[in-house]
C-alpha positions as CSV (number, residue, x, y, z in Angstrom):
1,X,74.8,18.8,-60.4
2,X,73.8,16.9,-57.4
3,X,73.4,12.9,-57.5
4,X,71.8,10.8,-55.2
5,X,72.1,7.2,-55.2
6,X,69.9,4.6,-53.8
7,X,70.6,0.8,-52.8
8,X,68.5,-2.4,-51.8
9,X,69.3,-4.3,-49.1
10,X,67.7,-7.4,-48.9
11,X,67.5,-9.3,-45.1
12,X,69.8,-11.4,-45.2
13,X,67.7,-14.5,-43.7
14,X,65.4,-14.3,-46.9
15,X,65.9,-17.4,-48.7
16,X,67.8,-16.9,-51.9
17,X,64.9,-16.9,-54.4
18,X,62.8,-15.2,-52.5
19,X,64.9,-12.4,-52.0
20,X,65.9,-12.2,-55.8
21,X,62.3,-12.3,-56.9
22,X,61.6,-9.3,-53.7
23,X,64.5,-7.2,-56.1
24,X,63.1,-7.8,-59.4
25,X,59.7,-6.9,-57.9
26,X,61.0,-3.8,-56.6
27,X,63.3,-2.6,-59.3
28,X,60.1,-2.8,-61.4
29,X,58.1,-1.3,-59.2
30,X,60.2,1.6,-59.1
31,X,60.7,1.7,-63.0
32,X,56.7,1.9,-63.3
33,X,57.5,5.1,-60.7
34,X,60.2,6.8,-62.2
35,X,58.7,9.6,-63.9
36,X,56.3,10.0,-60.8
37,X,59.7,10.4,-58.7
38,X,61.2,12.5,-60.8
39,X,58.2,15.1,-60.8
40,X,58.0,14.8,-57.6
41,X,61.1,16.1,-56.0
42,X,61.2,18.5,-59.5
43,X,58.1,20.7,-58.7
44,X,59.3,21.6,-54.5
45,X,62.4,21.4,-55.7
46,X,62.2,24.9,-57.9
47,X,60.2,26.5,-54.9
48,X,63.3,25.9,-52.9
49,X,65.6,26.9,-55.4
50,X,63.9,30.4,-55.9
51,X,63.4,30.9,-51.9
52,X,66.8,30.8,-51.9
53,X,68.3,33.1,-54.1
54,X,65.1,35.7,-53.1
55,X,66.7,35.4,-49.7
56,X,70.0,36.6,-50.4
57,X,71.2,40.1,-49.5
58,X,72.0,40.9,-53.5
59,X,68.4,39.7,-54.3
60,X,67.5,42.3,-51.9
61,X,70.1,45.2,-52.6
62,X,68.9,45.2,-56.2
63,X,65.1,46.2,-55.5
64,X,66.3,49.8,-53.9
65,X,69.5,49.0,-52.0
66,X,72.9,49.8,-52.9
67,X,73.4,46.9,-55.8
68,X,70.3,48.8,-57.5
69,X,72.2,52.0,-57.3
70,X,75.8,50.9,-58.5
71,X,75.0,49.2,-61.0
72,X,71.9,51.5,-62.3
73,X,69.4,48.7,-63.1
74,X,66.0,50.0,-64.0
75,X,62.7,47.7,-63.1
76,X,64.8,45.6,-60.9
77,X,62.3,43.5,-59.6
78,X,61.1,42.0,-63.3
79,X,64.5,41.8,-64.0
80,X,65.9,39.8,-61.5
81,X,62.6,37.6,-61.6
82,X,63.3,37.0,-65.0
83,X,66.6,35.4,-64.1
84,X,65.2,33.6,-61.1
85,X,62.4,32.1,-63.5
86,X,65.2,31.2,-66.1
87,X,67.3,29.2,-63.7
88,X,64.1,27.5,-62.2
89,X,62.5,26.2,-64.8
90,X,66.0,24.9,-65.9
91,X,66.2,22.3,-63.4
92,X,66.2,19.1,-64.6
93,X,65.7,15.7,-62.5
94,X,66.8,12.4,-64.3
95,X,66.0,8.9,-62.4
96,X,67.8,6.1,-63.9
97,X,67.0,2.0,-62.5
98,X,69.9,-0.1,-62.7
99,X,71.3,-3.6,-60.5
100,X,73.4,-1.3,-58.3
101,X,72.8,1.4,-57.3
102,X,69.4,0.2,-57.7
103,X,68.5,4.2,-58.3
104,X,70.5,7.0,-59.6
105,X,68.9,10.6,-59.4
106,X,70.9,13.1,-60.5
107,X,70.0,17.1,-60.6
108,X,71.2,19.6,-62.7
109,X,71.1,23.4,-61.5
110,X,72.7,26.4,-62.8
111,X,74.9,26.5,-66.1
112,X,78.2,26.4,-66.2
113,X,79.2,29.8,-67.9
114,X,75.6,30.8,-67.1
115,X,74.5,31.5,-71.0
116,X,71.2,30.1,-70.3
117,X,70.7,33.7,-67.8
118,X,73.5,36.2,-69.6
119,X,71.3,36.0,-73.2
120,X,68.4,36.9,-71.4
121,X,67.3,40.7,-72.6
122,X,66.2,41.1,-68.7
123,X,70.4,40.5,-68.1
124,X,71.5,44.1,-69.6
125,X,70.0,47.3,-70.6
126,X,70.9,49.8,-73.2
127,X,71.8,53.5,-72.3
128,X,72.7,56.7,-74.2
129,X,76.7,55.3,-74.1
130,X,75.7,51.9,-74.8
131,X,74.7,48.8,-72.8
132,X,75.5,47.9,-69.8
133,X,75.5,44.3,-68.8
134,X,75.0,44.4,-65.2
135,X,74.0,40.6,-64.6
136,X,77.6,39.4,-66.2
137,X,79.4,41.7,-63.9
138,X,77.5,40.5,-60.7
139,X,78.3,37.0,-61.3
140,X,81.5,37.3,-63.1
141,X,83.5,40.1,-62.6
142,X,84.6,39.4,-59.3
143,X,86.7,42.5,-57.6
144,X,88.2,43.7,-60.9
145,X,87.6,47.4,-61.9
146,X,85.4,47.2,-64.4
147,X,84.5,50.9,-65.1
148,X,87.8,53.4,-66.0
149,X,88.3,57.0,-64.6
150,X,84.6,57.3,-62.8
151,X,83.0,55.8,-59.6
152,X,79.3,55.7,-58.0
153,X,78.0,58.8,-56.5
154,X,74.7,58.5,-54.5
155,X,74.0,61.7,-56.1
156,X,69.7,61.8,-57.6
157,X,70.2,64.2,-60.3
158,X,70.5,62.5,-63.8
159,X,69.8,59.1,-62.2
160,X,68.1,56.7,-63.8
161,X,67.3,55.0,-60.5
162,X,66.8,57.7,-58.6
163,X,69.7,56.1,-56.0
164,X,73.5,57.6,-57.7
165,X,75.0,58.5,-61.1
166,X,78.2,57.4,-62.2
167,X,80.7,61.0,-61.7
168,X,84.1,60.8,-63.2
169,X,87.1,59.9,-61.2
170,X,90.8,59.5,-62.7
171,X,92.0,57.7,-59.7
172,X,89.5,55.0,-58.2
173,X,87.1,53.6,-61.3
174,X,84.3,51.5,-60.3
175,X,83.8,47.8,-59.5
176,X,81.1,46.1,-58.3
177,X,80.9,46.2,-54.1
178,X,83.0,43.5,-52.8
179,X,79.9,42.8,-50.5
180,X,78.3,41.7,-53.5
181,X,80.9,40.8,-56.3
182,X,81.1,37.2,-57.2
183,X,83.3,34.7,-60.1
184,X,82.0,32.1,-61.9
185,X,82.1,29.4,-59.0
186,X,81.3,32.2,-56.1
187,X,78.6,34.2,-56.7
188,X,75.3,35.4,-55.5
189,X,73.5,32.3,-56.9
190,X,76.0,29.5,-55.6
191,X,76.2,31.0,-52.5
192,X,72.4,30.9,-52.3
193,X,72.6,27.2,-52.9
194,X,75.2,26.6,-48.9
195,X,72.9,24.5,-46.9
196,X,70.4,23.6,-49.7
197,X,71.6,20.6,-49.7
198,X,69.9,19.5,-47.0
199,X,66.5,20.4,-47.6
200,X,67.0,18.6,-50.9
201,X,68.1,15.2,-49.2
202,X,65.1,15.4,-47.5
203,X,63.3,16.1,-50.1
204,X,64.7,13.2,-52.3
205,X,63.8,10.7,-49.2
206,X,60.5,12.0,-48.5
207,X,59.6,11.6,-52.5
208,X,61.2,8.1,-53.0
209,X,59.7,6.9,-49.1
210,X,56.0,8.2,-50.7
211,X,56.8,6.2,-54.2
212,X,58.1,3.1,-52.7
């Protein structure tokens, strides 16, 4: 959740009157605008949030790389796109007018245990030994072994992915690569979001300078 608030600031050498009517006019002004605001920071708002998590090296790894691979997801790219579009369309922008702050707007992001994305069918897939939740491990699991007695071979034969099979292993087990592995508040998706925050202040000022 990001908030951003906004405050009035009257000159000072305004007579008294004339500056309180100058607020109510504003503050009503921006009430007539509110939706209008909040669409407007919304809609370029969910391009930047899906540039962002495109650009990250698991986004990548996942359509052919080594993430693919390990963790054996077939049709990678609709998969992940699936997730992407979940999380975007998420998004929610609220503008509240109030005395002070004279505007709140506050964004919501990603879910806290990430349900909306894990009940998505696109988040697992089934296979002959049972299903395999790949999406919970890569933003969960963190560096805990997840898989007992085998580990990832970059063997073809038998691979669903064409990229490794799982081979067994009584000593190792598998986990997901440390390059990759995230928790619930360090993952592939929040660490898409460092340095965001920027683009979305400007955002928020370019939409509220246009309105006002």
């Amino acid at each position: 959740m990001r908030v951003f608030n906004v405050s009035l600031e009257v000159d000072p050498a305004l007579e008294k009157g004339l500056a309180k009517y100058v607020t109510k006019q504003l503050k009503g002004h921006i009430k007539r605008q509110a939706i209008s605001i909040a669409s407007g920071i919304r809609e370029p708002l969910r391009q930047i949030v899906h540039d962002s998590i495109v650009s990250t090296p698991e986004y990548h790894s996942l359509l052919g790389g080594k993430l693919q691979g390990e963790l054996g997801v077939t049709s990678p790219h609709q998969r992940i796109e699936a997730v992407i579009a979940e999380w975007v369309n998420n998004i929610s922008v609220t503008v509240k007018v109030a005395s002070e702050p004279l505007l709140t707007i506050s964004i919501g992001f990603i879910q806290q245990e990430y349900e909306d994305v894990l009940s998505l069918i696109e988040a697992s897939y089934d296979y002959e030994g049972g299903t395999i939740p790949w999406l919970r491990w890569l933003l969960l699991e963190g560096d805990s072994r997840i898989v007992r007695d085998y580990q990832f071979s970059p063997m073809t034969r038998g691979s669903r992915t064409g990229l490794g099979i799982m081979v067994p292993s009584a000593r190792r087990g598998w986990k997901v690569p440390s390059e990759f592995s995230g928790t619930a508040t360090d993952n592939f998706v929040t660490r898409a979001f460092d340095g965001v925050d920027i683009k979305i202040e400007k955002l928020v000022q370019s939409v509220i300078t246009s309105k006002i």
